[in-house]
C-alpha positions in Angstrom: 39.7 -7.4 21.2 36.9 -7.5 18.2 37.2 -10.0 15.6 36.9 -9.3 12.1 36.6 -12.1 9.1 38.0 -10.9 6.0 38.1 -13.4 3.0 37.4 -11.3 -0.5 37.8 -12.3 -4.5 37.7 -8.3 -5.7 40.9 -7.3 -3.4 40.7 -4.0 -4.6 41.9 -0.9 -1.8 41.5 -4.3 1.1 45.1 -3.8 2.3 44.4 -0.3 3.4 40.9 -1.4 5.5 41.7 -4.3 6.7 45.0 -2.0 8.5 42.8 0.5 9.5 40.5 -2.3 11.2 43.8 -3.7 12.7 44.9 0.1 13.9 41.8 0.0 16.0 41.8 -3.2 17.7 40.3 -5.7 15.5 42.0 -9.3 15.1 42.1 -10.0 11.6 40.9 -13.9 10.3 41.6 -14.6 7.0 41.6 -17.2 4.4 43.6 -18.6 1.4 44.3 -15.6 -1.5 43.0 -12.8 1.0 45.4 -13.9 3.8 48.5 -14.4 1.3 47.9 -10.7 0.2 47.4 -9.4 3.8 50.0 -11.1 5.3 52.5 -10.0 2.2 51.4 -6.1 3.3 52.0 -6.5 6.9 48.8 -7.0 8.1 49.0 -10.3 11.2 46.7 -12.7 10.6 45.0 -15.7 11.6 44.2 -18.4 9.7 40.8 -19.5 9.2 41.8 -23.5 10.0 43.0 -22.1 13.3 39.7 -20.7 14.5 37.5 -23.9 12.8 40.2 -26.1 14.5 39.7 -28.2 10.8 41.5 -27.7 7.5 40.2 -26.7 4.0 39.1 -29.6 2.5 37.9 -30.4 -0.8 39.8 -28.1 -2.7 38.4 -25.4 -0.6 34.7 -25.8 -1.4 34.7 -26.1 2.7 36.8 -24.1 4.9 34.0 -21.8 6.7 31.1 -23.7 6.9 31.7 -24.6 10.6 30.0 -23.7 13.8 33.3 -21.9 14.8 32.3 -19.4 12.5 28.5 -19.0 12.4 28.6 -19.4 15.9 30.7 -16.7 16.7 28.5 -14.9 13.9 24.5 -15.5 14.7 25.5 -15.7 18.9 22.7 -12.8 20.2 25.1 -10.8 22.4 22.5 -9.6 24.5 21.2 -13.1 25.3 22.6 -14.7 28.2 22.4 -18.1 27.0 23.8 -17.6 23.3 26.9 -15.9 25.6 27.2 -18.7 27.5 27.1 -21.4 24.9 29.4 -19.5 23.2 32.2 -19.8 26.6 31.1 -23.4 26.9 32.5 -24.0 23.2 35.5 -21.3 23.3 33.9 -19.9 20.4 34.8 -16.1 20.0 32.3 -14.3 18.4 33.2 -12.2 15.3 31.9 -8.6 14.7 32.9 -7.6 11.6 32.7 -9.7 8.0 34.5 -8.4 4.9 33.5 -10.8 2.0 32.4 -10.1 -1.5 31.6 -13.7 -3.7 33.5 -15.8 -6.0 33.6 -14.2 -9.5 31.0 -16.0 -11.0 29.6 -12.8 -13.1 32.8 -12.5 -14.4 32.9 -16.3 -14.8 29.9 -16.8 -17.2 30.7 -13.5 -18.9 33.7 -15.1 -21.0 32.9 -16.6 -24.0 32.8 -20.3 -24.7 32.9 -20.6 -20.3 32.6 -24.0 -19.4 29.5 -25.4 -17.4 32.2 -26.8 -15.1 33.9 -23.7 -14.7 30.9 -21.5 -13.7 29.8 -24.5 -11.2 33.2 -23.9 -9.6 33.1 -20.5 -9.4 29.4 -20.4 -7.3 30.4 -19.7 -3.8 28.8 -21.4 -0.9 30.8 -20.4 2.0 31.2 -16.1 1.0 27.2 -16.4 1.1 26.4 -18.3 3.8 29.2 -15.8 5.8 27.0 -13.1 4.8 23.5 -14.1 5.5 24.4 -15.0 8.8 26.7 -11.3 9.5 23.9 -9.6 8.2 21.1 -11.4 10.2 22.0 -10.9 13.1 22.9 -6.9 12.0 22.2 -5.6 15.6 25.4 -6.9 16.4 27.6 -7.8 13.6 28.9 -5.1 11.0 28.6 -6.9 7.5 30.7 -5.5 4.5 30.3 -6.5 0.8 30.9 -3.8 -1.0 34.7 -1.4 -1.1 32.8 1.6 -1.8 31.4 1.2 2.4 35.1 0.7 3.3 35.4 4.2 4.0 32.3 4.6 5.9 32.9 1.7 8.1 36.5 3.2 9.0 35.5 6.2 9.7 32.6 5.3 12.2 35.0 2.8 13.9 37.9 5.6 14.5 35.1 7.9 16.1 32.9 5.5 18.2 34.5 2.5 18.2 32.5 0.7 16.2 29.8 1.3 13.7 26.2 2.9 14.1 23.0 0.3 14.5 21.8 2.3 11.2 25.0 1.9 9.7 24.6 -2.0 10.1 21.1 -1.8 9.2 21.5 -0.7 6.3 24.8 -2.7 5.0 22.6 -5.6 6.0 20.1 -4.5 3.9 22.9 -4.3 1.0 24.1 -7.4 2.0 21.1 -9.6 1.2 20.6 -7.5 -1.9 24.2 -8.5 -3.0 23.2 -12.4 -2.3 19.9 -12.4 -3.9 21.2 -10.7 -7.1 24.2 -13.6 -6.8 21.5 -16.3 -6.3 19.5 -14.9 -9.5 22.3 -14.7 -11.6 23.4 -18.2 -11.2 19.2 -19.6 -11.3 19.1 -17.8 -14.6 22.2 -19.1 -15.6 21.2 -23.0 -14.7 18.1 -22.4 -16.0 19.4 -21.4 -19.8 21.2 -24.1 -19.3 18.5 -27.0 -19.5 16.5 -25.2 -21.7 13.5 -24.3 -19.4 11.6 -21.2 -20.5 8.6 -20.7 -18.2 10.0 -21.4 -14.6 7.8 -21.5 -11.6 9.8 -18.4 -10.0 11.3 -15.4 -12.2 14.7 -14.3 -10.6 16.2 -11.3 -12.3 18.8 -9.0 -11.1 19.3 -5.5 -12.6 22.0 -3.1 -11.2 21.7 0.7 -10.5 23.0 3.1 -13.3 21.6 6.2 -12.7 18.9 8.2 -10.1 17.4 10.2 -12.9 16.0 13.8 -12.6 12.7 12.8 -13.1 10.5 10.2 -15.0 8.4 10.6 -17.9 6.6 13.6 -16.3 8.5 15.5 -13.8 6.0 14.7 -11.0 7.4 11.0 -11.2 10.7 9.9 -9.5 12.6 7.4 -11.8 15.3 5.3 -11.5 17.8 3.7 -14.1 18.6 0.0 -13.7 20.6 -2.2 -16.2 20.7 -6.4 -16.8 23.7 -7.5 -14.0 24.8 -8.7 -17.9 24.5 -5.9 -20.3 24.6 -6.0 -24.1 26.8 -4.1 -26.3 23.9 -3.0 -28.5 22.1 -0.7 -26.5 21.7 3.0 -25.2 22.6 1.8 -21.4 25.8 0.9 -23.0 26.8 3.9 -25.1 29.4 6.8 -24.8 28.1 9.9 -24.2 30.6 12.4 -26.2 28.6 15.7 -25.7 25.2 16.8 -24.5 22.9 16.6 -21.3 22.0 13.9 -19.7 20.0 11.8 -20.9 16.3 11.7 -19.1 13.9 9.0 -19.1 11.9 10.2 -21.8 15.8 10.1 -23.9 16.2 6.4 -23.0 12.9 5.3 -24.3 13.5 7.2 -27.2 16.9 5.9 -28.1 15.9 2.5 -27.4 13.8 2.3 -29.7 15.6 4.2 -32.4 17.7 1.3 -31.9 15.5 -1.8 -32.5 14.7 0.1 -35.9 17.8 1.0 -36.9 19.6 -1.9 -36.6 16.8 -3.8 -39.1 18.8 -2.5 -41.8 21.8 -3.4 -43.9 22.0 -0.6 -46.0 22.9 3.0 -45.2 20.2 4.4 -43.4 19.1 7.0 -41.2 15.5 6.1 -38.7 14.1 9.3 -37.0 12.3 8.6 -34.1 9.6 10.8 -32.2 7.6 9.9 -29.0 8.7 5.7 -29.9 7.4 5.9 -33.1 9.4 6.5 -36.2 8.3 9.6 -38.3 10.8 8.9 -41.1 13.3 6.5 -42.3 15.6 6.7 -45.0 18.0 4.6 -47.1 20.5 5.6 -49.7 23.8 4.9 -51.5 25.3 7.0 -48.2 24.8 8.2 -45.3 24.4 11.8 -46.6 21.5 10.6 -49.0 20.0 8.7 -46.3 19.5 12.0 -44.1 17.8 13.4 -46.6 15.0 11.1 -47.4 14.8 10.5 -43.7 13.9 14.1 -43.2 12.0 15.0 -46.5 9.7 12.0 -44.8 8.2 14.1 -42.4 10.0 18.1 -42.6 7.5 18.7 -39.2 7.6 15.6 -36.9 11.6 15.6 -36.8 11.9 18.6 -34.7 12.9 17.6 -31.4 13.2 13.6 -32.8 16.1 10.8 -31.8 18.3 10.3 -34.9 19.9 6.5 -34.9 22.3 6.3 -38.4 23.9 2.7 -39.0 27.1 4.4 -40.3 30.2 6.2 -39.0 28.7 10.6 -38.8 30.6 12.7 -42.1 30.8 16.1 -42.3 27.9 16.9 -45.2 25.6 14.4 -42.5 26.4 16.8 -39.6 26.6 19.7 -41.4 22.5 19.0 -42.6 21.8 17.6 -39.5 23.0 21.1 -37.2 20.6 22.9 -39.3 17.3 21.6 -37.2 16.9 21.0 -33.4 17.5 17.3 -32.3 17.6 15.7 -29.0 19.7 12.8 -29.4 22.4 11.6 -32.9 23.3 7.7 -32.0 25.9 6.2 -34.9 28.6 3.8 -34.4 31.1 6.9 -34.6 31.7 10.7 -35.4 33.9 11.9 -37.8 36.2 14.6 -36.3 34.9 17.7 -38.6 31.2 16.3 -38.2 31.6 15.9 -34.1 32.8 19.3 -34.1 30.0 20.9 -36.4 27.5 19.1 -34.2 28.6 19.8 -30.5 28.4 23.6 -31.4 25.1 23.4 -29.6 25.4 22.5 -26.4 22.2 20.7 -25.4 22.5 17.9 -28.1 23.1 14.4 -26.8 25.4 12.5 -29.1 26.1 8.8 -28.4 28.4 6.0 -29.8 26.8 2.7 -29.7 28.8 -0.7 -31.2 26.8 -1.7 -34.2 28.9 -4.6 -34.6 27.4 -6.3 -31.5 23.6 -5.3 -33.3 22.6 -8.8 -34.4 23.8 -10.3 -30.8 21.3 -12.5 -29.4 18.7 -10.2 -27.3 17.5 -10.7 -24.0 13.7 -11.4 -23.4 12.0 -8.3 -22.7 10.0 -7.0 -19.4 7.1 -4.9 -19.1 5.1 -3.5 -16.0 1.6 -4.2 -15.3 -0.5 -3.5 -12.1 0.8 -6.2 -9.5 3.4 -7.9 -12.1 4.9 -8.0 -15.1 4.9 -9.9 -18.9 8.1 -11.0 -20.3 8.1 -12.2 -24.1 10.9 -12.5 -26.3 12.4 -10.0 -29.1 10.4 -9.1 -31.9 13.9 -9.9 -33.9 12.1 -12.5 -36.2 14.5 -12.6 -39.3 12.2 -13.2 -42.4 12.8 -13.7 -46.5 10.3 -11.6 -49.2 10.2 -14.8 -50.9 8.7 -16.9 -48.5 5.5 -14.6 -49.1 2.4 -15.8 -50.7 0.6 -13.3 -52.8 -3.0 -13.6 -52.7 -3.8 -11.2 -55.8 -4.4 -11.5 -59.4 -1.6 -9.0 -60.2 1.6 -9.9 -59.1 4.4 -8.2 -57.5 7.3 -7.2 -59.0 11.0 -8.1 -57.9 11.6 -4.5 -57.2 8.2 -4.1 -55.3 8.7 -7.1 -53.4 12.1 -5.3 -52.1 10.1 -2.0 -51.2 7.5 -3.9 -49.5 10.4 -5.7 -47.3 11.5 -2.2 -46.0 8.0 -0.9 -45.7 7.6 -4.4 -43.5 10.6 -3.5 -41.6 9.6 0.0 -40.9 5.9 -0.8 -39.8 7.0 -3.5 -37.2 8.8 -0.4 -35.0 5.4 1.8 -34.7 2.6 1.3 -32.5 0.0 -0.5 -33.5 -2.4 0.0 -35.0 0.4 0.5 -37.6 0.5 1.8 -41.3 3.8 2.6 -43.2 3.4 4.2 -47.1 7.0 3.4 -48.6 9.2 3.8 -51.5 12.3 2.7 -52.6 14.0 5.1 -51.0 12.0 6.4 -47.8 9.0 6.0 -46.1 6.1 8.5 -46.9 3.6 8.2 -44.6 3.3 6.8 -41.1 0.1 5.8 -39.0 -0.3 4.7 -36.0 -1.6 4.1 -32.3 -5.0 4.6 -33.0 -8.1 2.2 -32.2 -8.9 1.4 -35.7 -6.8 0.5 -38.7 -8.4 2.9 -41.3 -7.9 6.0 -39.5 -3.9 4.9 -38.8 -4.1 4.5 -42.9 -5.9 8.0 -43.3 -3.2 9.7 -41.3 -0.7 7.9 -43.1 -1.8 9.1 -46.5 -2.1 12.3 -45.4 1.5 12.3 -44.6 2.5 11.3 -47.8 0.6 13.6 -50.0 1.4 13.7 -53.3 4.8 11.6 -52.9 2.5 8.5 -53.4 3.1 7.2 -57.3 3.6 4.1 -59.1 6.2 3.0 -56.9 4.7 3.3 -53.5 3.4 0.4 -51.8 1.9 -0.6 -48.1 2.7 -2.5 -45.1 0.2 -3.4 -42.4 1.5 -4.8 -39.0 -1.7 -6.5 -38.5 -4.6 -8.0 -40.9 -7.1 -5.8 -42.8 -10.2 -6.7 -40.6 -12.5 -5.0 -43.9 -11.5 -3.9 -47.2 -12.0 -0.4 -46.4 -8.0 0.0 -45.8 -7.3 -1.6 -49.3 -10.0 0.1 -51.3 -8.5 3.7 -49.4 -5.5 3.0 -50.5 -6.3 2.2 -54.2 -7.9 5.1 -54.5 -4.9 6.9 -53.4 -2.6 5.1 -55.7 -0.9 2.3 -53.7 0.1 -0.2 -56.6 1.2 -3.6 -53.6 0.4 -4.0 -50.2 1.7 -6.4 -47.6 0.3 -7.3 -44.5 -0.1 -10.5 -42.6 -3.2 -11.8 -43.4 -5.1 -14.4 -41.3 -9.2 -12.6 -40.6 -12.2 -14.1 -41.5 -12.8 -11.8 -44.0 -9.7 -11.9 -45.9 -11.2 -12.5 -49.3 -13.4 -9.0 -48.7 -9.6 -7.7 -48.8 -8.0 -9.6 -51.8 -11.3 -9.4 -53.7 -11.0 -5.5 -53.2 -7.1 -5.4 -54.0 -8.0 -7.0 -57.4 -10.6 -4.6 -57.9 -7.7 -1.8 -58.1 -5.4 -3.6 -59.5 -3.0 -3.7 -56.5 -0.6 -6.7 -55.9 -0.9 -8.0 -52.1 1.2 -10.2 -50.3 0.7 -11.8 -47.0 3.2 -13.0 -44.7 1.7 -15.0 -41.9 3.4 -13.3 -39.1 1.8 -9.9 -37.0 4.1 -7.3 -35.7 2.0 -5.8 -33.3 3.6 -3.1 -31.1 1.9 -1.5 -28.0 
């Protein structure tokens, strides 16, 4: 008779398994909860202090840590001697392990959890089970996951046991399953005494989607999330109508995202190719649309609209008349859903805005043979903590424009120029390998919609004065940028010349 070693925390469709392992032969060991809910449906058990020949001690923190059971579980069948050992013991060896881990995810997921609570709820037994069933795969069938159940059943009725790939593979899964356990609880401890550059970086993401292609279709792409998502963010949105979403999408709406949720006010951010071609603000979200699109008629054709309020009807209604890819808001109305799921391609996506200030996860990026990981560019920062430089000071009102120009330039790549009003943004420049052309492109953009009230933000310092003498002579009245070159009075000195008021703010927000 096989033996099979069942002890689970997620006892979700168990009862049926474990009685189809029983209906072929296998003795069933079980411990504590698992057993209780086994033996309640039927299913005859042994208990796990009857094959360790010791009780559960320590309030169960051990009960299968025991040669009885990694014995039976690392013995080499095909080796004599482990056989042997094994008889000179009375150790039966085990060939099948069901065990998934002590809730621990769950566990550190509630708010306010206790450090003592998420100690007690790290499993040392369920791995250890595991490492050793799946190690020594050629001969023991190792189980974590109820989506295999069916699998595993199905191979056992027909052969009698499960295929050598079969275990190959769930052995495979099984040390993903303890290594993504393991990381959760190092990051976990680590947060916990406050260490910020560990020796080893163990992160744990969780497979979402196999998409259709990546950013070209010659490139496979996969989909991962954080093992603990946030509520702010496209992985976690509802889909209400549309296509999928491809890779392209994701980038797209991510960063529509980190814009959108900079603002307070009603406003609408229009995002094309990660960089925003207009943003808007109003009294409502109506108004907001339409300075967000009269900032750039051209660039939002095809663009990722993120809006920071609940989707009316007049919205929609303006919003149908152009081709989008993707509407994100915290809600639809019913008229305006309906108005904008009459085409059928359009992605539109719920996303909680309440959870938009929550505190952000550090941030990966790829490189050749590695990665960097920094922290959000979520810096919160106060207009009047700026020091202007200038002879000519700004006003209260300017000062406000310039904080939504600053807002708006931190979300495009740098080099990065935003022309601004009170209402919208006029011009936006960026990505390019010098600062005065991002600046040219920007004016050009905003045409003649630059007067008395337009100002400038630069994510980065003016490295000359050519950017600040351009933009006098195309009417800029204040500037803000961060200041901080070597040649920062060629700047101010150049700002006084035309008048302009210029603040600095000691901080950069580069983007690349």
């Amino acid at each position: 008779m096989k033996r099979a070693l069942v002890s689970v925390s997620d006892k979700t469709n168990l009862v049926p398994f474990v009685k189809g392992l029983e209906d072929n032969g296998y003795e069933i060991v079980s411990t504590g909860g698992t057993k209780k809910v086994l033996d309640e449906a039927g299913v005859k058990t042994t208990s796990i202090e009857d094959v360790t020949h010791f009780p559960e001690i320590l309030d169960g923190r051990v009960k299968t840590l025991n040669p009885y059971v990694h014995g039976g579980l690392l013995a080499r069948r095909e080796l004599p001697e482990h056989m042997a050992t094994l008889k000179k013991l009375n150790i039966t060896p085990i060939d099948l392990v069901c065990v998934n881990l002590y809730p621990f995810k769950q566990t550190i997921e509630q708010k306010d959890v206790k450090l003592a609570d998420a100690i007690e709820n790290i499993d040392i037994g369920g791995p250890s089970m595991v490492r050793s069933a799946a190690k020594n795969y050629r001969d023991v069938t190792i189980v974590v996951d109820k989506n295999d159940y069916d699998q595993v059943l199905k191979e056992i009725k027909e052969n009698g046991d499960t295929t050598l790939a079969t275990r190959a593979k769930l052995a495979a899964k099984a040390f993903r399953h303890t290594a993504s356990y393991d990381a959760l609880i190092s990051q976990y401890l680590t947060k916990k005494n406050g260490l910020e550059d560990p020796e080893k970086l163990t992160l744990t993401w969780d497979l979402k989607e196999t998409m259709r292609y990546g950013e070209n279709s010659h490139q496979q792409a996969w989909l991962y999330e954080d093992a603990l998502p946030k509520s702010y963010s496209v992985l976690e949105a509802k889909q209400l109508h549309g296509k999928k979403l491809s890779y392209n999408n994701i980038k797209d709406a991510d960063e529509a995202l980190r814009c959108i949720r900079e603002f307070d006010e009603p406003a609408v951010v229009a995002m094309k190719h990660m960089n925003p071609c207009g943003i808007g603000r109003g009294d409502d979200l109506e108004q907001a649309w339409d300075r967000a699109y009269e900032a750039d008629t051209v660039s939002i054709f095809g663009g990722v609209i993120a809006l920071n309020r609940k989707v009316d009807l007049a919205t929609a209604e303006k919003m149908h008349k152009i081709f989008l890819e993707i509407v994100i808001a915290p809600g639809f109305d019913d008229d305006a859903y309906e108005v904008l799921a009459k085409k059928k391609n359009i992605r539109l996506l719920t996303v909680d805005f309440s959870k938009k200030d929550e505190q952000p996860r550090h941030e990966v990026v790829s490189v050749m043979g590695g990665l960097l990981m920094q922290e959000q560019d979520v810096l919160a920062e106060d207009y009047h903590d700026w020091k202007c430089v200038t002879e000519t000071k700004p006003t209260e009102e300017q000062l406000k424009t310039l904080m939504f120009a600053w807002k708006a330039v931190k979300h495009a790549k740098s080099n990065a120029i935003v022309m601004a009003n009170d209402e919208r943004t006029l011009g936006v420049g960026e990505g390019q390998p010098n600062r005065i052309d991002s600046l040219k492109i920007a004016v050009k953009h905003a045409g003649d919609a630059i007067d008395d009230r337009a100002v400038m933000a630069s994510d980065a310092f003016f490295p000359f004065g050519d950017c600040v003498e351009y933009a006098g002579k195309h009417g800029i009245k204040a500037v803000v940028q961060p200041g901080g070159s070597i040649r920062d009075q060629e700047s101010i000195e150049m700002a006084n010349k035309y008048g302009i008021a210029m603040v600095t703010t000691g901080v950069r927000h580069f983007r690349h």
